[in-house]
VODOGU-885719 format. One record per residue (C-alpha): residue number from 1; x, y, z negated; residue in one letter. Coordinates in steps of 0.02 Angstrom, whole numbers, padded with zeros to 5 digits. Layout:
(rec NUM, (X, Y, Z), a)
...
END
This chain:
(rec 1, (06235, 04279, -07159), x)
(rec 2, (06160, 04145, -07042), x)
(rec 3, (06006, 04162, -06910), x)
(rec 4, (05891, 04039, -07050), x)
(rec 5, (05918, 04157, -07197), x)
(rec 6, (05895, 04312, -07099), x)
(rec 7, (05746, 04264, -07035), x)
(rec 8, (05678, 04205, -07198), x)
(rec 9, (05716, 04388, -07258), x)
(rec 10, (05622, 04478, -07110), x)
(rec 11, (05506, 04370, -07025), x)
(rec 12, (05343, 04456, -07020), x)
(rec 13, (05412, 04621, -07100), x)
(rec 14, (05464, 04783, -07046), x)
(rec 15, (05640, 04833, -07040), x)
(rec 16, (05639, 05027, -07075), x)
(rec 17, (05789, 05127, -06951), x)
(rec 18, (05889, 05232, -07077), x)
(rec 19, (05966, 05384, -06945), x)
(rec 20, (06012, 05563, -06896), x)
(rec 21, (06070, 05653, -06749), x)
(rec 22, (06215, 05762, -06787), x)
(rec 23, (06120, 05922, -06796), x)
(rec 24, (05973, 05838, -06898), x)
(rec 25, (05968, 05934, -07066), x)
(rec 26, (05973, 05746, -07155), x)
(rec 27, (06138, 05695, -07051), x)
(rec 28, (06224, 05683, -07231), x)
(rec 29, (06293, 05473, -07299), x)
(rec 30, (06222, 05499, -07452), x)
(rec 31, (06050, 05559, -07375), x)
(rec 32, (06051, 05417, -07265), x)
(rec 33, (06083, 05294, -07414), x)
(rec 34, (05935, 05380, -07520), x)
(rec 35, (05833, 05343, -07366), x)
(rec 36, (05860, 05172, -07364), x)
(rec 37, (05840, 05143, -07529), x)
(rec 38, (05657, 05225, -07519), x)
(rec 39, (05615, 05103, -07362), x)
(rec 40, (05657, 04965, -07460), x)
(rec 41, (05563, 05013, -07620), x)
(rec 42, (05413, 05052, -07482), x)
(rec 43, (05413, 04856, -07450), x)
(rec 44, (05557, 04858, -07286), x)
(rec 45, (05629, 04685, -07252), x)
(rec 46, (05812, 04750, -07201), x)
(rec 47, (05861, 04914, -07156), x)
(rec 48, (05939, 04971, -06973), x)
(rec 49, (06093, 05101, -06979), x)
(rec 50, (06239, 05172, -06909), x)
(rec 51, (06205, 05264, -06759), x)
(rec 52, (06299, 05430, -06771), x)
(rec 53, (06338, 05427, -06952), x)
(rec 54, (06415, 05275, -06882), x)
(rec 55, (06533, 05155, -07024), x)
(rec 56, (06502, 05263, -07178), x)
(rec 57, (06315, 05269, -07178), x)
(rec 58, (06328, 05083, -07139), x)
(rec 59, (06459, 05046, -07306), x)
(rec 60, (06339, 05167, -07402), x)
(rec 61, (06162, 05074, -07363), x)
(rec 62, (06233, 04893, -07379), x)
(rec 63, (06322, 04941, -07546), x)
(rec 64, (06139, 05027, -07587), x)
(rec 65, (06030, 04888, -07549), x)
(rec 66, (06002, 04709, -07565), x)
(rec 67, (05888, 04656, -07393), x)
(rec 68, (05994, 04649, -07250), x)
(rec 69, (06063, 04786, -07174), x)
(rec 70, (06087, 04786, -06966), x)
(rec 71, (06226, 04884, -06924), x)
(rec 72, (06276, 04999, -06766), x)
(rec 73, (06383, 05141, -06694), x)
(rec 74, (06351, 05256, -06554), x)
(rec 75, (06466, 05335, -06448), x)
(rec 76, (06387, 05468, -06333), x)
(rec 77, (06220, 05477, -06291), x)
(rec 78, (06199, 05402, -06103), x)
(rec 79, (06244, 05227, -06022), x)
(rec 80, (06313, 05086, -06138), x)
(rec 81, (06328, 05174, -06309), x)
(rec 82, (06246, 05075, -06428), x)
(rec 83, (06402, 04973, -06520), x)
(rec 84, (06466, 04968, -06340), x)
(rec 85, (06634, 04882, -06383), x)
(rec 86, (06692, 04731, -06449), x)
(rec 87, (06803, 04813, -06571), x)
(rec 88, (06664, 04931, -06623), x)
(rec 89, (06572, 04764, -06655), x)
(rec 90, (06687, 04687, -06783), x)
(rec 91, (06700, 04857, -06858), x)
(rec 92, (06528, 04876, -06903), x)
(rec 93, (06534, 04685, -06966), x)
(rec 94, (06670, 04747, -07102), x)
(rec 95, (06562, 04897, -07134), x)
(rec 96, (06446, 04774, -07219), x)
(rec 97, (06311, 04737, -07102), x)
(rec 98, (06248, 04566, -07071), x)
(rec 99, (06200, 04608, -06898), x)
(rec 100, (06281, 04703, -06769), x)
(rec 101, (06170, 04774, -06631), x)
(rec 102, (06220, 04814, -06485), x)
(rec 103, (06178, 04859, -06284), x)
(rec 104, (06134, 04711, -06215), x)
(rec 105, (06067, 04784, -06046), x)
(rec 106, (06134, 04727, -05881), x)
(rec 107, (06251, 04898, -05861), x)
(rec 108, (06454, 04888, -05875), x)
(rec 109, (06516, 04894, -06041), x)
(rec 110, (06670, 05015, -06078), x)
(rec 111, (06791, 04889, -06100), x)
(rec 112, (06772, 04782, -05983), x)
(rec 113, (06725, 04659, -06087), x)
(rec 114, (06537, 04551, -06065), x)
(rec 115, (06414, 04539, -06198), x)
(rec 116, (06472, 04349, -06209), x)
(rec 117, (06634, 04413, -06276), x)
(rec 118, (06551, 04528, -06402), x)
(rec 119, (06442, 04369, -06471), x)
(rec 120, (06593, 04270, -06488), x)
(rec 121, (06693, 04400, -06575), x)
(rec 122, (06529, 04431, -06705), x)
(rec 123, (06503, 04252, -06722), x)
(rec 124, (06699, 04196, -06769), x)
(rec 125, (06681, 04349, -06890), x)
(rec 126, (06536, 04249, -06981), x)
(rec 127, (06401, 04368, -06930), x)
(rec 128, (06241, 04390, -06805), x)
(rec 129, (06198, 04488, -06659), x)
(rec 130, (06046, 04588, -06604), x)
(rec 131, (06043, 04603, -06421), x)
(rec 132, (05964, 04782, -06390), x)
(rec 133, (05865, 04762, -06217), x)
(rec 134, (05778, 04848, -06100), x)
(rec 135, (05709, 04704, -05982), x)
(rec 136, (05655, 04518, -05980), x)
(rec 137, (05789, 04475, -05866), x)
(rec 138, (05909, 04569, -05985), x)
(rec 139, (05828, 04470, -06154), x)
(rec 140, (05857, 04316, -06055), x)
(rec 141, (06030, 04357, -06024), x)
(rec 142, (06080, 04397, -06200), x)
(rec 143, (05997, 04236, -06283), x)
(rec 144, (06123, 04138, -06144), x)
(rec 145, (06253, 04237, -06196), x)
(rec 146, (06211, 04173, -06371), x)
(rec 147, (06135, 04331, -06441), x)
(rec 148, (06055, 04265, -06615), x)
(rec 149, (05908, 04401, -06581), x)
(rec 150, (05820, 04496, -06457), x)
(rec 151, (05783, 04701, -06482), x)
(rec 152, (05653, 04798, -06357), x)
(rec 153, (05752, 04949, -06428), x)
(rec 154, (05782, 05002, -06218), x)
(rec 155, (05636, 04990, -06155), x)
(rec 156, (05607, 05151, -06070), x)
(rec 157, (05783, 05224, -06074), x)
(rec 158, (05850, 05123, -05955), x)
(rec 159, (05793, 05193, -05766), x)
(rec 160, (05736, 05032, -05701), x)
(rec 161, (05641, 04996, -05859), x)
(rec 162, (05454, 05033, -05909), x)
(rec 163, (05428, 05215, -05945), x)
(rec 164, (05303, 05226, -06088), x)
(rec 165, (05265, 05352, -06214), x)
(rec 166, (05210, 05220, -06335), x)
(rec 167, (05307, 05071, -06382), x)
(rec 168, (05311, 04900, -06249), x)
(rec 169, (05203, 04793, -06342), x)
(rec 170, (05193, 04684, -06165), x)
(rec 171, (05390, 04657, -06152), x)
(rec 172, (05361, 04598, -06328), x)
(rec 173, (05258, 04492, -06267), x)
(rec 174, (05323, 04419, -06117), x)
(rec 175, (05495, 04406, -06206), x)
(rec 176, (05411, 04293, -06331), x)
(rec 177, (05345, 04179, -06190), x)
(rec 178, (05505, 04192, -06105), x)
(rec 179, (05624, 04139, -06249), x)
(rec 180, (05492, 04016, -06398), x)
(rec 181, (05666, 03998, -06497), x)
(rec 182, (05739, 04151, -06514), x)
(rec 183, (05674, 04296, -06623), x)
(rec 184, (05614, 04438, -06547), x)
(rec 185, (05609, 04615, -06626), x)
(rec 186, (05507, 04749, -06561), x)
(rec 187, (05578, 04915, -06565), x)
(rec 188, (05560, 05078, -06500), x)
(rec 189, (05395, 05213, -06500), x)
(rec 190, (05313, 05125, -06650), x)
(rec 191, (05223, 05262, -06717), x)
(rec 192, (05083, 05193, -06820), x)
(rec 193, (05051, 05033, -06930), x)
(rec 194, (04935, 04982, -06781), x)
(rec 195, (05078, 04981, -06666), x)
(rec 196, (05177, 04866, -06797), x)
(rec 197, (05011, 04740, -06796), x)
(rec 198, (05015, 04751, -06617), x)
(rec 199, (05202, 04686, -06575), x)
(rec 200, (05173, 04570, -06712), x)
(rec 201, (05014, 04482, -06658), x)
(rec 202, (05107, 04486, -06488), x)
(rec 203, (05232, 04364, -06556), x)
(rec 204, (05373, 04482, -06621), x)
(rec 205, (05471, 04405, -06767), x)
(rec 206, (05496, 04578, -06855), x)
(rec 207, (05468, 04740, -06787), x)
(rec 208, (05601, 04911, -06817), x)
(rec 209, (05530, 05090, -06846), x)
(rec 210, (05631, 05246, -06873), x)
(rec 211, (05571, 05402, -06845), x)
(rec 212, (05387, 05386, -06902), x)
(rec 213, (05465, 05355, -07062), x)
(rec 214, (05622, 05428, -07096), x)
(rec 215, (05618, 05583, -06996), x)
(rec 216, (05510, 05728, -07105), x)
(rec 217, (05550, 05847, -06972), x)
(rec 218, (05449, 05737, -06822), x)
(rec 219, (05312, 05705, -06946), x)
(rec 220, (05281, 05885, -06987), x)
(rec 221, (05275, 05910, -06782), x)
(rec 222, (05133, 05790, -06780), x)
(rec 223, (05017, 05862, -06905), x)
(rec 224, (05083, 06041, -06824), x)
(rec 225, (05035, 06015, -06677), x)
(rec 226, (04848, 06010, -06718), x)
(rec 227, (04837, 06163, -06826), x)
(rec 228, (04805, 06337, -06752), x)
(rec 229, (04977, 06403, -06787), x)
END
């Protein structure tokens, strides 16, 4: 896939996150890939997967689906764990994902290796990266390193990031300013369609949400929360 056709497939659009923690009562493949198939009938642009259920929910959603499919793995929960290696990288590639996201934030990486070497490794494979950032320094960092797009997916779980409890429609912004030729892809606490307007009026070329979608157990805690029980 190149940066031209995967932006003709998702500018404008939402990409839905397909995922569930290990003790999540839908941390199943075949769940997952059911999921994904319902965010794309629901009018998603590509789909975002991986995560825990790591290369088998990513083979399962891009054999299920025809949009694009952005892949990841996660190892761990804290510090660089989002596709953190370049091995992981090209693994997720083969998976069948078009896109490999990854940390992109200015911490050490567990193999030593620099996000640089991650984009070339992606790149000779024949696919794209999505630099997952939690900064405009960082954003600007990963488009030099070559990143094809740039994710606000760590905004707010890095420590020296903004700490919001709704999504950073103003990195969106200021990343858009920042970089006028490289996508940008807002991502992280978008709750409601007015969030998704909101990053997109801000300049974002597609924006990701997860949980507000694919997670039945949050959504029941919304409308919980405001009963009497």
């Amino acid at each position: 896939m190149n940066l031209t056709d995967l932006m003709t497939a998702i500018r404008g659009g939402l990409v839905v996150s397909c995922q569930a923690g290990p003790a999540h009562p839908l941390r199943d493949t075949a769940t997952i890939r059911r999921l994904a198939e319902a965010a794309v009938l629901g009018g998603a642009t590509a789909v975002r997967c991986g995560g825990v259920g790591g290369l088998a929910d990513i083979r399962a959603v891009a054999d299920a689906v025809t949009v694009p499919v952005v892949g990841l793995t996660k190892r761990g929960d804290s510090g660089v764990f989002i596709t953190p290696t370049v091995a992981d990288a090209l693994e997720v590639l083969a998976a069948g994902a078009g896109v490999v996201a990854t940390d992109a934030t200015a911490r050490p990486r567990p193999d030593g290796a620099s996000l640089q070497d991650t984009v070339r490794a992606v790149h000779d494979a024949g696919g794209l990266v999505m630099a997952d950032v939690s900064t405009v320094a960082e954003g600007v960092a990963a488009a030099a390193c070559g990143a094809d797009l740039i994710a606000t997916t760590l905004s707010g779980y890095t420590s020296y990031s903004t700490q919001l409890t709704g999504p950073d429609i103003a990195l969106v912004r200021e990343l858009t300013a920042e970089l006028p030729a490289v996508p940008v892809v807002a991502e992280g606490r978008y709750h409601r369609p007015e969030h998704v307007r909101q990053a997109l009026d801000a300049g974002a070329a597609a924006v990701v949400v997860g949980t507000a979608i694919t997670d039945p157990a949050w959504i029941t805690s919304r409308f919980a929360e405001v009963t009497d029980r």
